[in-house]
C-alpha positions in Angstrom: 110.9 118.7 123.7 110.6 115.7 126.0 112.8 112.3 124.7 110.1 109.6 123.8 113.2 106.9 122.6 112.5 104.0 124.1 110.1 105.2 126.9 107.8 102.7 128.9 104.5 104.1 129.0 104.4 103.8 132.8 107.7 106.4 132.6 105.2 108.3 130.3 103.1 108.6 132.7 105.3 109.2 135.4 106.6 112.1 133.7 103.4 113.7 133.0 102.3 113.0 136.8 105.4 114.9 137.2 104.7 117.7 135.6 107.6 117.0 133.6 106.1 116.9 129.8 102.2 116.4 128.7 100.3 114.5 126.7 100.4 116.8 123.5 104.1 117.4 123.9 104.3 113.8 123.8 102.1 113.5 120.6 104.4 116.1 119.0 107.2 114.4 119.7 106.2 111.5 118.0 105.3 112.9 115.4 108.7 114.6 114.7 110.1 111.4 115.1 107.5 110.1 112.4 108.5 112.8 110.5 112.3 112.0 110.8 112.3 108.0 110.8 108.9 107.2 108.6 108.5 110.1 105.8 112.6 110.5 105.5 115.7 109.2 106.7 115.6 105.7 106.3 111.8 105.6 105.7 110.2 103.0 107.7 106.5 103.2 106.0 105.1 101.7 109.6 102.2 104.1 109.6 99.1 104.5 107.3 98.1 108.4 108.7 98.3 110.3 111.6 95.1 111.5 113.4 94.5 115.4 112.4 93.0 115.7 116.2 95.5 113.4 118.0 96.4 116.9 119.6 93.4 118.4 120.5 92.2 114.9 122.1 95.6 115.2 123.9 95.1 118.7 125.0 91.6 117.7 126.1 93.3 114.8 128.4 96.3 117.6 129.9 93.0 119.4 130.9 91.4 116.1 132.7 94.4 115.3 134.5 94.7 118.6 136.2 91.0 118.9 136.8 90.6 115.5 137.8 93.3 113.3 137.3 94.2 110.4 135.3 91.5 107.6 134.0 94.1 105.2 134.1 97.8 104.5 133.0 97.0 104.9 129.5 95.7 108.7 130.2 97.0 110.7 127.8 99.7 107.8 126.5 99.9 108.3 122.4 98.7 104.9 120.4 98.7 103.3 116.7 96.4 101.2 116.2 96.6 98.9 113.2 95.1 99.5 109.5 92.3 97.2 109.3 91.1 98.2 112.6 87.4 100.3 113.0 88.0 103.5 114.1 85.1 106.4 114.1 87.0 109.3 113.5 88.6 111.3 110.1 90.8 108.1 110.0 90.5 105.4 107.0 89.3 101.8 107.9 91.6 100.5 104.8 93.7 97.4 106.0 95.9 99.1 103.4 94.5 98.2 100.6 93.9 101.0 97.8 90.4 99.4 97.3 89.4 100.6 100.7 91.1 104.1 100.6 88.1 106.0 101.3 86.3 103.6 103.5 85.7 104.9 106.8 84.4 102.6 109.9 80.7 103.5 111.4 81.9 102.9 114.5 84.7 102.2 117.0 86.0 98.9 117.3 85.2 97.4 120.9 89.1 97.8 121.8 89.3 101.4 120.1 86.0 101.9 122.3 88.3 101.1 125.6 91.5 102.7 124.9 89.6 106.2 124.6 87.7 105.4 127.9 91.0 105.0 129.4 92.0 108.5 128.2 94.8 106.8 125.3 95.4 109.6 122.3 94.8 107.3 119.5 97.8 108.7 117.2 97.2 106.8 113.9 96.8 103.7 112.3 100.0 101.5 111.7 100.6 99.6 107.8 100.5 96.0 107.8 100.3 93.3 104.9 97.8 94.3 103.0 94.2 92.6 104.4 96.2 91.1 107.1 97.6 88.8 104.0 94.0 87.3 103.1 94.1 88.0 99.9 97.2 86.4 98.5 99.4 84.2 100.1 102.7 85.3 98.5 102.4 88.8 99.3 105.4 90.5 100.6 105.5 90.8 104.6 104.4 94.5 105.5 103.7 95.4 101.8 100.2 97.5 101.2 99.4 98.8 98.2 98.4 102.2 99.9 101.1 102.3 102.9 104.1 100.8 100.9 106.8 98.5 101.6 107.0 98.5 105.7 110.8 98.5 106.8 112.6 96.8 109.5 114.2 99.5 111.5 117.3 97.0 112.1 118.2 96.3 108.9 116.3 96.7 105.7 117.1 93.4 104.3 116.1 91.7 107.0 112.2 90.8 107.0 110.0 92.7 109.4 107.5 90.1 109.0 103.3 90.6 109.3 100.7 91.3 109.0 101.1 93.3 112.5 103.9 94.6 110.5 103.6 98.6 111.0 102.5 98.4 114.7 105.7 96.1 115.5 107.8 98.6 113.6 106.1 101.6 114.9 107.2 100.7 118.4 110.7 99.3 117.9 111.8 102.7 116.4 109.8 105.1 119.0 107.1 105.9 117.1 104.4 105.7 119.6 104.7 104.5 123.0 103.0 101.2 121.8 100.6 99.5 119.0 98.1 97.6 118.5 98.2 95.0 115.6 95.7 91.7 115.5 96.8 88.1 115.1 95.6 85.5 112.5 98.3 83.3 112.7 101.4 84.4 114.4 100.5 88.3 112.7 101.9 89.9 116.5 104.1 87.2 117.7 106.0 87.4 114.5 106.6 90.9 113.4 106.9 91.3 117.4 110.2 89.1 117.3 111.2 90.3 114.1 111.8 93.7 114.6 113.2 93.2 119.0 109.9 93.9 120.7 107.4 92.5 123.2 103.9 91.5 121.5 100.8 90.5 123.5 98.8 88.0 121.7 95.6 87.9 124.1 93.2 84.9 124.4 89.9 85.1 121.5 87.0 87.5 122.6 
């Protein structure tokens, strides 16, 4: 199984132009890790679900690349996108909130929309403060009451920060080769610096 710990996505790609792993080996690798770092071990809580066709839709962008080749550099590349996000799919909408827990979105957010044009395997949606921390002010950082206390991977005392909590996480242990949260005020910056990684806080619109 090919080593996704702490891969770029542009060495993703390389090594799937390379013939050297593929786009569902990559998904399942990923998910082993979830399965070793976020369900056990010292059980991180960064992600919400996983997408029951993240595989097929990888599969389906293997099959594009050899055909045709890649859309772009995010062909194939597994990402998290964050709880509170619209996604159209068998995924909850739920910003981790047990109120929303079988709410699903009619529609994919604009930025969901472009990922999947640009062939990215959207892998599952990341935990974050519950309703990006709109509803209470003294609300743990990274708590939901659906998706649990997020963890820092560095040091579980040591606060992860939010609301882009699980997305922030997600990529400083490997979980996915990278996340998207959303920012309110300082809800990427934050958790980005928190937990050792690079967050992109884009300009409105």
């Amino acid at each position: 199984m090919f080593d996704v710990k702490e891969k770029s996505i542009l060495e993703l790609q390389a090594a799937m132009e390379a013939g050297e792993t593929t786009s569902a080996e990559l998904v399942i690798s990923y998910m082993n890790r979830i399965s070793e770092l976020n369900l056990s071990g010292p059980v991180l809580n960064a992600i919400l679900e996983l997408n029951v066709e993240a595989v097929t839709i990888a599969m389906a962008m293997d099959r594009e690349r050899k055909l045709k080749g890649k859309r772009s550099n995010l062909h194939g590349i597994p990402i998290l996108i964050k709880g509170n996000i619209g996604t159209n799919d068998q995924m909850h909408t739920s910003a981790g909130s047990r109120a929303l827990k079988d709410h699903y979105a009619p529609e994919d957010a604009n930025l969901v929309k472009q990922l999947r044009e640009a062939g990215a395997v959207i892998m599952g949606k990341a935990n974050l403060t519950e309703m990006a921390k709109f509803f209470a002010v003294d609300i743990k950082n990274g708590y939901s009451s659906w998706g649990g206390q997020v963890i820092n991977p560095y040091g579980a005392d040591w606060d992860a920060s939010g609301s882009s909590t699980g997305s922030a996480v997600a990529v400083a242990a490997s979980l996915c080769a990278a996340a998207v949260g959303t920012e309110t005020c300082g809800s990427i910056l934050s958790p980005s610096w928190r937990n050792g990684i690079v967050g992109l806080k884009p300009t409105v619109g």
